[in-house]
CHARMM-style PDB file with segment names, atoms N, HN, CA, C and O in Angstrom:
ATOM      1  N   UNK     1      -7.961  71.108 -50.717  1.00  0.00      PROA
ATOM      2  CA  UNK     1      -6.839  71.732 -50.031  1.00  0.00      PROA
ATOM      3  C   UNK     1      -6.698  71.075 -48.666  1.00  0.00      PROA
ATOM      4  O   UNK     1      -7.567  70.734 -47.863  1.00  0.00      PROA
ATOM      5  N   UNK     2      -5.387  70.990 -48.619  1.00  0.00      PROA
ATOM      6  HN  UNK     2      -4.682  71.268 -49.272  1.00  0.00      PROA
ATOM      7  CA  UNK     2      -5.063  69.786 -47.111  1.00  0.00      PROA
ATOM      8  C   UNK     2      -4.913  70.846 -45.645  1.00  0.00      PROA
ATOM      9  O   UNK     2      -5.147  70.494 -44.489  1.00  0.00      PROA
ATOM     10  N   UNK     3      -4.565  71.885 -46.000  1.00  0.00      PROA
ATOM     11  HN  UNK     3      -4.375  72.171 -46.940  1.00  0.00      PROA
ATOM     12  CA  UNK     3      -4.530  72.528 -44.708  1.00  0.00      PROA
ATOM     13  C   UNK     3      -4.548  74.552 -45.312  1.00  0.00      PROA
ATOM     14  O   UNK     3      -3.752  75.471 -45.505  1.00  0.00      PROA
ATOM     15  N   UNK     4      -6.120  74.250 -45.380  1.00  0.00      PROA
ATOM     16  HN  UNK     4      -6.767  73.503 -45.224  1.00  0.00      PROA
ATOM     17  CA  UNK     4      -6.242  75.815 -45.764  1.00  0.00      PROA
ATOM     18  C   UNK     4      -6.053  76.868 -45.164  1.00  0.00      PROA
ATOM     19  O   UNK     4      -6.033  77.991 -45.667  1.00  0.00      PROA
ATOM     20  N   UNK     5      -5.855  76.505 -43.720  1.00  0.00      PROA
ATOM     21  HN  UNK     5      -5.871  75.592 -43.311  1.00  0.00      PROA
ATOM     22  CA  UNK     5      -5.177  77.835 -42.897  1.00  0.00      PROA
ATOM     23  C   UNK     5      -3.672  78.631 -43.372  1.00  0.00      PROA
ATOM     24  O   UNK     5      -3.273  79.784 -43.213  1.00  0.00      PROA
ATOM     25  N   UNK     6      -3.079  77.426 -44.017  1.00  0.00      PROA
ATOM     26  HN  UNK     6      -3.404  76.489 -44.146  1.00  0.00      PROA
ATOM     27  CA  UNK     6      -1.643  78.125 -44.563  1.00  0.00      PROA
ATOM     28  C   UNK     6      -1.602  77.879 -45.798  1.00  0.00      PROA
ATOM     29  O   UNK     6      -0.601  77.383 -46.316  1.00  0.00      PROA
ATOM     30  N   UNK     7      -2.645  78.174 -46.442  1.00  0.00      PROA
ATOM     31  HN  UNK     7      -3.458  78.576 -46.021  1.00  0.00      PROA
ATOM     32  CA  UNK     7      -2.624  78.296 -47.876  1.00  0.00      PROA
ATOM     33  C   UNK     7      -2.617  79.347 -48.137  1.00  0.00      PROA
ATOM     34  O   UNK     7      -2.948  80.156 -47.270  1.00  0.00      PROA
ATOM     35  N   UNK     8      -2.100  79.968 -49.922  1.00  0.00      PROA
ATOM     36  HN  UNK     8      -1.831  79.312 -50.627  1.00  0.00      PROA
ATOM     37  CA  UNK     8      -2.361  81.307 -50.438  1.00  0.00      PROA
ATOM     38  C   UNK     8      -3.068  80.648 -51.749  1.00  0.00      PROA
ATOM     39  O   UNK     8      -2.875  79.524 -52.212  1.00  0.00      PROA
ATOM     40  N   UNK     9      -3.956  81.685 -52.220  1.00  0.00      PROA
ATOM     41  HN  UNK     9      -4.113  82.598 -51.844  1.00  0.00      PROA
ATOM     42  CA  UNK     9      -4.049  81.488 -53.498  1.00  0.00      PROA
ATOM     43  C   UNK     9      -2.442  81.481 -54.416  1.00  0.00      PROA
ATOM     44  O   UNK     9      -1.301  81.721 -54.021  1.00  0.00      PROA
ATOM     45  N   UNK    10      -2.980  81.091 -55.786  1.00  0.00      PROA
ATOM     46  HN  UNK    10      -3.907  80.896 -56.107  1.00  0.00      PROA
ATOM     47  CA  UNK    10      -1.437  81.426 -56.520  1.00  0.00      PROA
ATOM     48  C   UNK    10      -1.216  82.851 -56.511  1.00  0.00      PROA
ATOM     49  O   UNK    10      -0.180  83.401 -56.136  1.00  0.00      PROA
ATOM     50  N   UNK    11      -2.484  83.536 -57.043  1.00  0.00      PROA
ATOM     51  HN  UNK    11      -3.325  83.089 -57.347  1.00  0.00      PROA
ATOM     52  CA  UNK    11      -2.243  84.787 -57.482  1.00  0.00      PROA
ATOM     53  C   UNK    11      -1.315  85.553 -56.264  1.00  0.00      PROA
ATOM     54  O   UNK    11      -0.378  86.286 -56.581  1.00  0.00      PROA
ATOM     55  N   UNK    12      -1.622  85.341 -55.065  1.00  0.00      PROA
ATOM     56  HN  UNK    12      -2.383  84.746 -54.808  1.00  0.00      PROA
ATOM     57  CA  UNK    12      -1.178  86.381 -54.396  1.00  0.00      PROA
ATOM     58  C   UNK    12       0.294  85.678 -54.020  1.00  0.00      PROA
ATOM     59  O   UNK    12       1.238  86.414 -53.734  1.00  0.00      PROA
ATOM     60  N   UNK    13       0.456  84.160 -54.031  1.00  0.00      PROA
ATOM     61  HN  UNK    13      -0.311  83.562 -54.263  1.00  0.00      PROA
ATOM     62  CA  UNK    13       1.932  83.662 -53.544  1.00  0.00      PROA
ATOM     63  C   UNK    13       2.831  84.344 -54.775  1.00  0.00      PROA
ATOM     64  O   UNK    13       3.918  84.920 -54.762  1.00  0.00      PROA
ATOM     65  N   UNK    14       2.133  84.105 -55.570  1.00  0.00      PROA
ATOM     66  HN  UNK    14       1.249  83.637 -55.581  1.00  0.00      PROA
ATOM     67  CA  UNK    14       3.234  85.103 -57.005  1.00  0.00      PROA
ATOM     68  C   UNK    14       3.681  86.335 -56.595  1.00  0.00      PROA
ATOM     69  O   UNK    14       4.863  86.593 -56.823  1.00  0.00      PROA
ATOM     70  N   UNK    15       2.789  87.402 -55.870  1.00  0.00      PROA
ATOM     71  HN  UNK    15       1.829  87.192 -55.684  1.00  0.00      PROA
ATOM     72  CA  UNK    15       2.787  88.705 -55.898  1.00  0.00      PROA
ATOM     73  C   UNK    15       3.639  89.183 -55.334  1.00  0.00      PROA
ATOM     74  O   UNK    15       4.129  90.294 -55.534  1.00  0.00      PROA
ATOM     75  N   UNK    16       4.108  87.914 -54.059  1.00  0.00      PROA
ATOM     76  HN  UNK    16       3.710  87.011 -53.896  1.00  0.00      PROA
ATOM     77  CA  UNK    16       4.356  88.059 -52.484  1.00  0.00      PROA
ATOM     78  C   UNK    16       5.692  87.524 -53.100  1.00  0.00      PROA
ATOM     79  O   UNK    16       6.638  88.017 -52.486  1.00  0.00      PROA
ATOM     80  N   UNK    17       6.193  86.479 -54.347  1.00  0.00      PROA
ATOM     81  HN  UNK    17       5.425  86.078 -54.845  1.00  0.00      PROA
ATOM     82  CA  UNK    17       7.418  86.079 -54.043  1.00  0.00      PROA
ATOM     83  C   UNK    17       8.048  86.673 -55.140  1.00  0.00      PROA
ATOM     84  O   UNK    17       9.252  86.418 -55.186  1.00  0.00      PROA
ATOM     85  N   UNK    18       7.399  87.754 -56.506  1.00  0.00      PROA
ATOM     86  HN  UNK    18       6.421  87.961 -56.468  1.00  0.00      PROA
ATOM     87  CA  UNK    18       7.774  88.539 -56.980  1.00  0.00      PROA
ATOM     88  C   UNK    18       8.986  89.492 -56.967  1.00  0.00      PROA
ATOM     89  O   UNK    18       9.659  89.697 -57.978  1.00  0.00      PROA
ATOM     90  N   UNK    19       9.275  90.168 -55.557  1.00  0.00      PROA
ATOM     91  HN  UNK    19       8.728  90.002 -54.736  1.00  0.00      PROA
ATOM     92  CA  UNK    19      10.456  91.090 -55.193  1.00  0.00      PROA
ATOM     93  C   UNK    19      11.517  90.425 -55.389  1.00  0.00      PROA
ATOM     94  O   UNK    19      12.521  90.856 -55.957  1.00  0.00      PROA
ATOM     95  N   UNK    20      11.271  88.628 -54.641  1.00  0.00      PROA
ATOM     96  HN  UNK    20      10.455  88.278 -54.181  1.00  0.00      PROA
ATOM     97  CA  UNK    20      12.508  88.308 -54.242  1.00  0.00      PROA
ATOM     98  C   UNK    20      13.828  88.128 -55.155  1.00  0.00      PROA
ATOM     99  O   UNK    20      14.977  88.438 -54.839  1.00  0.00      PROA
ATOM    100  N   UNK    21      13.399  87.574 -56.318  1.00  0.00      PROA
ATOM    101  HN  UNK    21      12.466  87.322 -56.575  1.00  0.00      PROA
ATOM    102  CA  UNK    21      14.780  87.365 -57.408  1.00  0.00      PROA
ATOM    103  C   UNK    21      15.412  88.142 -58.137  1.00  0.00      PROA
ATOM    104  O   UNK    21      16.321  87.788 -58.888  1.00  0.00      PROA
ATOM    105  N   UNK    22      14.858  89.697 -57.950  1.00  0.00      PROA
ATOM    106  HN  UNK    22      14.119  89.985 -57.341  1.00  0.00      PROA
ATOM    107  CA  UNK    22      15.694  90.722 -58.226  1.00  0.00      PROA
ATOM    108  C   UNK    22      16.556  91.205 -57.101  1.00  0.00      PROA
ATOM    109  O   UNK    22      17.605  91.841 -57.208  1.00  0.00      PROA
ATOM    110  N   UNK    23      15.825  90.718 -55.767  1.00  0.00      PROA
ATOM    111  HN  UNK    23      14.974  90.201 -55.681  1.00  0.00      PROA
ATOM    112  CA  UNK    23      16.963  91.345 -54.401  1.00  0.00      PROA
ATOM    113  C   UNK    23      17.378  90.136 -54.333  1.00  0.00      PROA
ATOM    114  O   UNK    23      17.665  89.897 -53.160  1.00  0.00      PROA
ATOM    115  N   UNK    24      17.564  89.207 -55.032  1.00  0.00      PROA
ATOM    116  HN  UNK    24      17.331  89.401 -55.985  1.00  0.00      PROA
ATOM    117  CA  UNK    24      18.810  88.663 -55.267  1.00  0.00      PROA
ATOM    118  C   UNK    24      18.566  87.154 -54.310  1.00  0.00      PROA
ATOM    119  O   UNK    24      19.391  86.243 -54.366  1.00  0.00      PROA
ATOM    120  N   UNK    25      17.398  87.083 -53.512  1.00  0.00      PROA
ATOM    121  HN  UNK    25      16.728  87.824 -53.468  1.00  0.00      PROA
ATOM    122  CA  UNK    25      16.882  85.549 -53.194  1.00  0.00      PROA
ATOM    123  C   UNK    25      16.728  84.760 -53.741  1.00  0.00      PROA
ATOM    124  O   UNK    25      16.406  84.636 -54.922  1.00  0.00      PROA
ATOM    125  N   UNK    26      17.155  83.313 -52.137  1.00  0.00      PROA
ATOM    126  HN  UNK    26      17.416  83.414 -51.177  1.00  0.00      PROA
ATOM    127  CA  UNK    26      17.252  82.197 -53.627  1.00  0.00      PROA
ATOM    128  C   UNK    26      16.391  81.117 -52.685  1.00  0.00      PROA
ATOM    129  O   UNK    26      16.183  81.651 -51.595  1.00  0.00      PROA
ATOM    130  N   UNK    27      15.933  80.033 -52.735  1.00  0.00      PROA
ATOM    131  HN  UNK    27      16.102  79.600 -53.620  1.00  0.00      PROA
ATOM    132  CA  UNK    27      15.311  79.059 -51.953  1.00  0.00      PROA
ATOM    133  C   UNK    27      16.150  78.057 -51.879  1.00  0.00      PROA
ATOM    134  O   UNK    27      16.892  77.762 -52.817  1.00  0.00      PROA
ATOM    135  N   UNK    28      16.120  77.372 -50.657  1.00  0.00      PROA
ATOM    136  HN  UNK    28      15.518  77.612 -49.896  1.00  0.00      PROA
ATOM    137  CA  UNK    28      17.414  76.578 -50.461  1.00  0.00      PROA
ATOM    138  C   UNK    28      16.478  75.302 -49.475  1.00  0.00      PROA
ATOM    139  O   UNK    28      15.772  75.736 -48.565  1.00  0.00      PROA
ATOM    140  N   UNK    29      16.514  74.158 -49.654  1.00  0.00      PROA
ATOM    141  HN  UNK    29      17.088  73.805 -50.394  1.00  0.00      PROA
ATOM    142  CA  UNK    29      15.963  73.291 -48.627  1.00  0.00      PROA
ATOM    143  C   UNK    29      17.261  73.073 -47.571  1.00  0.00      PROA
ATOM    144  O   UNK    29      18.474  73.168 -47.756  1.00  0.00      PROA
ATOM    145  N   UNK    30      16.442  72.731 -46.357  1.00  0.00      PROA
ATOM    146  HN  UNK    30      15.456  72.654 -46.207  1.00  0.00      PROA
ATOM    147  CA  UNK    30      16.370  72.792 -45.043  1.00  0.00      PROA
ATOM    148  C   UNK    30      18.062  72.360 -44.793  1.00  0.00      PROA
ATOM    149  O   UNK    30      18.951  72.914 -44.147  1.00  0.00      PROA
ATOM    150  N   UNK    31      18.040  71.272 -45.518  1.00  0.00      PROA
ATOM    151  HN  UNK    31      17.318  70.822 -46.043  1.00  0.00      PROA
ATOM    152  CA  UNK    31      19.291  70.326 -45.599  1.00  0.00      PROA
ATOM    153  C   UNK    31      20.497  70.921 -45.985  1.00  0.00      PROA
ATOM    154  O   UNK    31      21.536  70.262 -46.024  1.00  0.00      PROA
ATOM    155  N   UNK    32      20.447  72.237 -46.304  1.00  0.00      PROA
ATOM    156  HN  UNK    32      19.603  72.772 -46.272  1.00  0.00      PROA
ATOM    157  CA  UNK    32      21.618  73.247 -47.032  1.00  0.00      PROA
ATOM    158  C   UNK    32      21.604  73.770 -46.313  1.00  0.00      PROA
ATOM    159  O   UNK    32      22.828  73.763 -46.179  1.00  0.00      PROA
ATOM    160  N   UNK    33      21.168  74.573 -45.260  1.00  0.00      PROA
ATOM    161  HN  UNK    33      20.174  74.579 -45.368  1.00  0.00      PROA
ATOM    162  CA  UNK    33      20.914  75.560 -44.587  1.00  0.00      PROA
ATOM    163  C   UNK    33      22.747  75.930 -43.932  1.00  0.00      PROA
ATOM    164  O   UNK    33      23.398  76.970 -43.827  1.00  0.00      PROA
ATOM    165  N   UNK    34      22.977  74.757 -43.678  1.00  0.00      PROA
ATOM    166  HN  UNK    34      22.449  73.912 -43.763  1.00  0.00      PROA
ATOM    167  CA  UNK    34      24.250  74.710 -42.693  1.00  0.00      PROA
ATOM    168  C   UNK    34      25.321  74.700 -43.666  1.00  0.00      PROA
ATOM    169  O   UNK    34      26.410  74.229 -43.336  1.00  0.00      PROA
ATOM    170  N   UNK    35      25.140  75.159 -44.809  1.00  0.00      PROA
ATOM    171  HN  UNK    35      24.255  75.541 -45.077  1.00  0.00      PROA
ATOM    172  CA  UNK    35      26.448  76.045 -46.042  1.00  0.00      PROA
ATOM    173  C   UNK    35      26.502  77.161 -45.826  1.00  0.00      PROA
ATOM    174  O   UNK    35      27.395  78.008 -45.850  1.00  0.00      PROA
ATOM    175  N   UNK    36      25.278  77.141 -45.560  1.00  0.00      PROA
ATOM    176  HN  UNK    36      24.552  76.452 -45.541  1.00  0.00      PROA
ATOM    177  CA  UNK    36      25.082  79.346 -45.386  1.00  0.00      PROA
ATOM    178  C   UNK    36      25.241  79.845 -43.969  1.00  0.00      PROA
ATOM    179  O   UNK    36      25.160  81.026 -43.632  1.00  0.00      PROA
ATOM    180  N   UNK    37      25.478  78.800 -43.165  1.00  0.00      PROA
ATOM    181  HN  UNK    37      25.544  77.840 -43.438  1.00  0.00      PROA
ATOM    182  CA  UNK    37      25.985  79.357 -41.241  1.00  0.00      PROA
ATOM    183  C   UNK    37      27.055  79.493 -41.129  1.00  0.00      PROA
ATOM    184  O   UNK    37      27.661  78.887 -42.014  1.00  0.00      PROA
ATOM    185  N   UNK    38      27.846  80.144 -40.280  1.00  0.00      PROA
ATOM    186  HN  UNK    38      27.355  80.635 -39.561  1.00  0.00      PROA
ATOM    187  CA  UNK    38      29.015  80.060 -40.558  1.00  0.00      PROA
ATOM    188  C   UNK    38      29.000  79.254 -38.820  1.00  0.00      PROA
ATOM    189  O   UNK    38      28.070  79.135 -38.022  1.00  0.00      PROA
ATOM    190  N   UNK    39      30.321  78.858 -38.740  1.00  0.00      PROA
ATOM    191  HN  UNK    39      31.076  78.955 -39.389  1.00  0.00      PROA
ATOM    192  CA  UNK    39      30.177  77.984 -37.623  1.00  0.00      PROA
ATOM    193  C   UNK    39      30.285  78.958 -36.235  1.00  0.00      PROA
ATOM    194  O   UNK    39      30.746  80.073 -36.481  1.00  0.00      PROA
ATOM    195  N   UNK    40      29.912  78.696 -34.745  1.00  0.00      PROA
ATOM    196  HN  UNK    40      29.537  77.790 -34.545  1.00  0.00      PROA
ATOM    197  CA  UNK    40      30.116  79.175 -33.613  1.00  0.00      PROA
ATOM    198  C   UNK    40      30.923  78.091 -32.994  1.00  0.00      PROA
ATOM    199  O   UNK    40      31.049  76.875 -33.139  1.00  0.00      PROA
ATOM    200  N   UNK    41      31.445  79.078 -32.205  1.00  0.00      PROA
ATOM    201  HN  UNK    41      31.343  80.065 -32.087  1.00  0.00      PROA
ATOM    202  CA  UNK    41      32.823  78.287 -31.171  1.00  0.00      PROA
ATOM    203  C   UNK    41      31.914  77.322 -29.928  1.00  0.00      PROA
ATOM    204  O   UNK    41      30.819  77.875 -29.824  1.00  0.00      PROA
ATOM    205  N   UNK    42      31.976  76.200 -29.048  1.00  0.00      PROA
ATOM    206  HN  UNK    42      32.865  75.751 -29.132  1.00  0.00      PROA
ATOM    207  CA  UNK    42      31.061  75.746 -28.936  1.00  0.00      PROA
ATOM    208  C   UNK    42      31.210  76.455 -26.933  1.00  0.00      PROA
ATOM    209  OT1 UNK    42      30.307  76.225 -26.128  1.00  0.00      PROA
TER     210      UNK     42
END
């Protein structure tokens, strides 16, 4: 393991990301992010 301070086991990353796809979360990389902002006036 390359950096075990921010590791989870699986078991518990499962447990933890379990809720999300019934409340309707979705994972999006970084590079999308700015579809889902809406813009500010500058």
């Amino acid at each position: 393991m390359l950096h075990p301070w921010v590791s989870s086991d699986p078991a518990t990353f499962a447990s933890s990301m379990a809720p999300l796809q019934p409340a309707g979360c979705r994972v999006i990389a970084r590079r999308e992010v700015g579809k889902f902002l809406k813009a500010q006036p500058p």
